[in-house]
C-alpha positions in Angstrom: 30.4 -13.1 -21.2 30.5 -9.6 -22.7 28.3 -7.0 -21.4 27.3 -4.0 -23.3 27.7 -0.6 -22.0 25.4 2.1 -23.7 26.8 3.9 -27.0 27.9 7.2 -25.0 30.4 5.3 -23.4 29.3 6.4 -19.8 29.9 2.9 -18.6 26.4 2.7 -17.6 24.8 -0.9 -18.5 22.1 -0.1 -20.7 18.8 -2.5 -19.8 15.9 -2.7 -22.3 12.1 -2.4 -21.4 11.9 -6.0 -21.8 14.7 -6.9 -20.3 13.4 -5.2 -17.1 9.6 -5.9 -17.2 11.3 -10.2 -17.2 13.4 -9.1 -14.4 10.4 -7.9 -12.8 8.3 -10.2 -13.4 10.9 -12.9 -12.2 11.1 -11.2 -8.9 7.3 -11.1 -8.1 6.7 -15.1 -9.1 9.7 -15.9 -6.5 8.1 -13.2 -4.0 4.6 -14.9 -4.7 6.1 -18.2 -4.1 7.7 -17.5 -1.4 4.2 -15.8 0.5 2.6 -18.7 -0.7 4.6 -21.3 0.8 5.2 -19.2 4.0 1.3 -18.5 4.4 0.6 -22.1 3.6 3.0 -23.2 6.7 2.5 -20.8 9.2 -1.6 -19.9 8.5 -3.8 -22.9 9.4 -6.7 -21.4 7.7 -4.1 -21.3 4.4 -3.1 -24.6 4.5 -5.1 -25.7 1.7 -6.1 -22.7 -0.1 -5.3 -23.6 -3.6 -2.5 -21.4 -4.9 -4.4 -19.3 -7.9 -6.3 -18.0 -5.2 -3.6 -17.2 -2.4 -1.7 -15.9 -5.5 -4.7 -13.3 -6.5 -5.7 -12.9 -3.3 -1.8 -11.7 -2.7 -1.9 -9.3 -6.0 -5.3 -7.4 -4.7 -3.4 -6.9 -1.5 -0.4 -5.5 -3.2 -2.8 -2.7 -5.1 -4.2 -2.6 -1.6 -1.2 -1.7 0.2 -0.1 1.1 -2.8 -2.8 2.7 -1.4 -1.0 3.1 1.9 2.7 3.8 0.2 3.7 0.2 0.9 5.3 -1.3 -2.3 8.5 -2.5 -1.0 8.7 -7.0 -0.1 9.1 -6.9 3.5 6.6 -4.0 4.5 4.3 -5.8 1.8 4.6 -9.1 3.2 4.0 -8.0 6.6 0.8 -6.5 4.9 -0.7 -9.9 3.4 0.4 -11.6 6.9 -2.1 -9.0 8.6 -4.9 -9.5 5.9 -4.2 -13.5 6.4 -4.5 -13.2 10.2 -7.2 -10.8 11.1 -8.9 -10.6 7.5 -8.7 -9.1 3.9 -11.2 -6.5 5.4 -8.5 -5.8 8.4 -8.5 -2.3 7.5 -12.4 -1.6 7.7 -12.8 -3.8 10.7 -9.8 -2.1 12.9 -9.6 1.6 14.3 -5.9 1.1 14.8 -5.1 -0.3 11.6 -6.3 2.8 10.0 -4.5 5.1 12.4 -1.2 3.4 11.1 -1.8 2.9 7.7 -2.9 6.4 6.8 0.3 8.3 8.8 2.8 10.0 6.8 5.3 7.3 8.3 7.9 5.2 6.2 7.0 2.2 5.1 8.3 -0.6 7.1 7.8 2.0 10.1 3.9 1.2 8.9 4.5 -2.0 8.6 6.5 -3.0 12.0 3.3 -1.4 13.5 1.3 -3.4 11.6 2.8 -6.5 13.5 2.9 -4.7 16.3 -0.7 -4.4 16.6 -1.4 -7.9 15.1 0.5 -9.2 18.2 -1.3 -7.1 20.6 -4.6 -8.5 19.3 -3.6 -12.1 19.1 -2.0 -11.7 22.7 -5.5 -9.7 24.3 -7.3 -12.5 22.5 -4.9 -15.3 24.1 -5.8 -13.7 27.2 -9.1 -13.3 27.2 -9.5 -17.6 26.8 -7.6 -17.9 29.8 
């Protein structure tokens, strides 16, 4: 297998446009597939969601999260598994959502609070039954 370096001889592999946009592309069907299948297993209200709409639901939750500088695939993922659990509307609905989401903090800072206050929730809830 040959691989072409660019014409200046830098050494630097030289990737086209479309050459990344497939690579990209690639990586957010096995991203979507993956948050599919996990969402389907561990989210009884998901479990028979058909996948065209967990898969746009997913996409309007990605532009969603830009919003709050979160484009990496953990922080992003922890950010659908929010939505999923407390509702696409989550950050409407909940006072602390928005004090995390619209800090200057790093991304999967945001998004380990995010969990952390999805836990909290679930566990006041839990207790609450009891």
């Amino acid at each position: 297998m040959a691989i072409r370096t660019d014409a200046g001889g830098s050494g630097l592999l030289n990737i086209g446009s479309d050459t990344y946009a497939k690579l990209e592309s690639a990586d957010l069907e096995r991203f979507l597939s993956s948050l599919t299948h996990f969402l389907r297993e561990n989210v009884p209200d998901m479990e028979h969601e058909p996948e065209r709409n967990l898969r746009q639901q997913i996409l309007f939750l990605r532009e969603d999260a830009r919003q709050h500088d979160i484009v990496g695939r953990r922080p992003l993922a922890l950010y659908v598994i929010t939505a999923a659990l407390l509702g696409t509307d989550f950050v409407d609905r909940y006072s602390g959502v928005r004090q995390i989401l619209f800090t200057q903090e790093d991304e999967e800072i945001k998004a380990a609070l995010l969990a952390g206050f999805t836990a909290t929730l679930f566990d006041a809830l839990k207790g609450g039954d009891a």
